[in-house]
C-alpha positions in Angstrom: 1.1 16.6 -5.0 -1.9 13.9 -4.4 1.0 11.7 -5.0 3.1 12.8 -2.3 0.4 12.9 0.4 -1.1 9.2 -0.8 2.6 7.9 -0.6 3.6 10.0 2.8 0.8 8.4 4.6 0.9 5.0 3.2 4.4 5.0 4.6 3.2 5.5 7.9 0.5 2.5 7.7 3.1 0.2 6.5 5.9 1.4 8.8 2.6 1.1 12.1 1.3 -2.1 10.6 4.8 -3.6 10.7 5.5 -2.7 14.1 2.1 -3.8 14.8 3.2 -7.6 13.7 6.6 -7.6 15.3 4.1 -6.9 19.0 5.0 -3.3 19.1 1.4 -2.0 18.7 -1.7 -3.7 20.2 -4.7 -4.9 17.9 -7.2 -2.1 19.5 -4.8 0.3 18.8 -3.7 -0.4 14.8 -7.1 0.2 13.3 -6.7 4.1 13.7 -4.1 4.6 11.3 -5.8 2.3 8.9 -9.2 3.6 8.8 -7.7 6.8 8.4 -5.3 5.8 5.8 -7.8 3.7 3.7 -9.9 6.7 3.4 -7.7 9.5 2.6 -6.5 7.1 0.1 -9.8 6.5 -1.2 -10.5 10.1 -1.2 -7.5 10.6 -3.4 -8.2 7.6 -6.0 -12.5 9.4 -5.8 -11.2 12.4 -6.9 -8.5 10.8 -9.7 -11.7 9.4 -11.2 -14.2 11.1 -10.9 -12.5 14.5 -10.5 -11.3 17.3 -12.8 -9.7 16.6 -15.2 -10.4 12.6 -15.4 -8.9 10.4 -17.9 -8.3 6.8 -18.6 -5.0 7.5 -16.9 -6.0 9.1 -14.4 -9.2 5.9 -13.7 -6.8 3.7 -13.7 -4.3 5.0 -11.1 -7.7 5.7 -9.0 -8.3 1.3 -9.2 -4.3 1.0 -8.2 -5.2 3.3 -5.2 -7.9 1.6 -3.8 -6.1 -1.9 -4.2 -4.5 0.2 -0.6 -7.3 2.0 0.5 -9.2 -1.4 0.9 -6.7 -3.8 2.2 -6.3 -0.6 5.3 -9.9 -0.4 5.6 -10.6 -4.2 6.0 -7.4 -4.6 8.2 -8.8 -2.2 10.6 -12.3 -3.9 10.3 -10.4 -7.2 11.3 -9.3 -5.6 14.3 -12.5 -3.8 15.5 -14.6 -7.6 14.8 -11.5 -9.8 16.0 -11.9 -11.5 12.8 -9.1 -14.3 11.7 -8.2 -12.3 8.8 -8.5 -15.3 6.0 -11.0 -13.2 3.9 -8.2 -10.5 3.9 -5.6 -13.2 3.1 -7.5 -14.3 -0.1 -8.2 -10.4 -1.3 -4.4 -10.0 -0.8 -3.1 -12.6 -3.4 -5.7 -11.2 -5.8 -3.6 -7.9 -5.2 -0.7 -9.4 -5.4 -1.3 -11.1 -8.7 -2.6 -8.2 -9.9 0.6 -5.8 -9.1 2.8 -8.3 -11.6 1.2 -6.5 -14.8 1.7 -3.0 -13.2 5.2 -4.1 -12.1 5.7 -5.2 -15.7 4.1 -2.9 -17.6 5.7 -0.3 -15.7 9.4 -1.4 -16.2 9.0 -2.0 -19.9 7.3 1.6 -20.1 9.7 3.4 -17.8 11.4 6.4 -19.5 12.7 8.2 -16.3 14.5 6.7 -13.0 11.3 8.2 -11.3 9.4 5.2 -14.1 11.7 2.5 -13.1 11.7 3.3 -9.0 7.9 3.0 -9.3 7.6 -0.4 -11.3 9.9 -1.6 -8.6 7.8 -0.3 -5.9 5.3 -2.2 -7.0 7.0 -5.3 -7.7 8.1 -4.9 -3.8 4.3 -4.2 -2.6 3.7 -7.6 -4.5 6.1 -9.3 -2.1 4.5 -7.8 0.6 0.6 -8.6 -0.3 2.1 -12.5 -1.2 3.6 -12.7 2.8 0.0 -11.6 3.9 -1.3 -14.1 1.8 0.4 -16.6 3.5 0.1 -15.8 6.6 -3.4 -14.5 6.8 -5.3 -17.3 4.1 -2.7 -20.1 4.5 -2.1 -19.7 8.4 1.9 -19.4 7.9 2.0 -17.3 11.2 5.8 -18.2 11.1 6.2 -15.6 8.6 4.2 -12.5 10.7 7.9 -11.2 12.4 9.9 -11.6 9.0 6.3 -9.9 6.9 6.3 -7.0 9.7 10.2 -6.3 9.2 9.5 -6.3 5.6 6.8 -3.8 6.1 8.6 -1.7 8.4 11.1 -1.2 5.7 8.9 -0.9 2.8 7.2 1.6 4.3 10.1 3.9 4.2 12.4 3.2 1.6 8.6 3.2 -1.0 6.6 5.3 0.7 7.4 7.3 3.8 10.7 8.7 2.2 9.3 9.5 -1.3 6.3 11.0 -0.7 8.0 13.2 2.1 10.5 14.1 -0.7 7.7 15.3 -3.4 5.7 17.0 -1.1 8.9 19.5 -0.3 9.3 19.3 -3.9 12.8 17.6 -3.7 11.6 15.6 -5.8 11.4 16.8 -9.2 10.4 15.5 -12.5 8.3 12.9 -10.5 4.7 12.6 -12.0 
């Protein structure tokens, strides 16, 4: 169930913070939905550790997690100090180097279409953090509207959509 509400509301963030680059949201208004995002999410990956029931599993899911929960948090920070966002930029090709291994590891691993949807999720969110990248570190501001469609779209069809779907349960068999 922590699975659905973590996915439901990072589909929202993606789907705001898309809009947000094509000019549909202003800059005082974005950092709402990511503070509140980045630290539900961080709730979520607090309790996954450090929780009942804790495992190595579990710790490392909790790491994955905040890879979100910060990147939210330090976009809304960016907005509240007008800050040019390069620090960001940097932090968001370590992510996306990072995701490759999950993305791999979880398509050789997958056992279940839920597996493979996943590892492909993440292979997507790598796209995703690379296009920030680029725009925020390398100054590539040519690529904002195509990142923010991008965003708009991953936010539903890996997120919004999916975790909607296993918190009505129409989603079995999804771990």
């Amino acid at each position: 169930m922590l699975l659905g509400l973590v996915l439901f509301w990072v589909g929202a963030v993606l789907c705001l913070n898309g809009l947000w680059l094509l000019g549909r949201i202003g800059d005082r208004e974005i950092p709402i939905i990511n503070t509140f995002v980045g630290l539900l999410t961080l709730a979520v990956a607090l309790y996954s550790a450090f929780g009942p029931g804790a495992d190595p599993a579990t710790v490392k899911s909790a790491a994955l997690i905040c890879l979100f929960s910060f990147t939210y948090i330090w976009v809304a920070w960016n907005r509240w100090n007008n800050s040019d966002g390069r620090g960001l930029g940097w932090f968001c090709l370590f992510v996306a180097i990072t995701t490759v291994p999950v993305f791999i590891q979880g398509f050789v691993q997958a056992a279940t279409i839920w597996d493979y949807w996943l590892s492909l999720c993440w292979l997507s969110w790598c796209v995703l953090w690379f296009l920030f990248f680029l725009n925020l570190a390398l100054g590539r501001s040519s690529l904002a509207k195509p990142t923010g469609v991008i965003c708009v779209l991953q936010g539903i069809y890996t997120c919004w959509v999916p975790g909607y779907l296993l918190l009505t349960g129409a989603m079995p068999g999804a771990h």
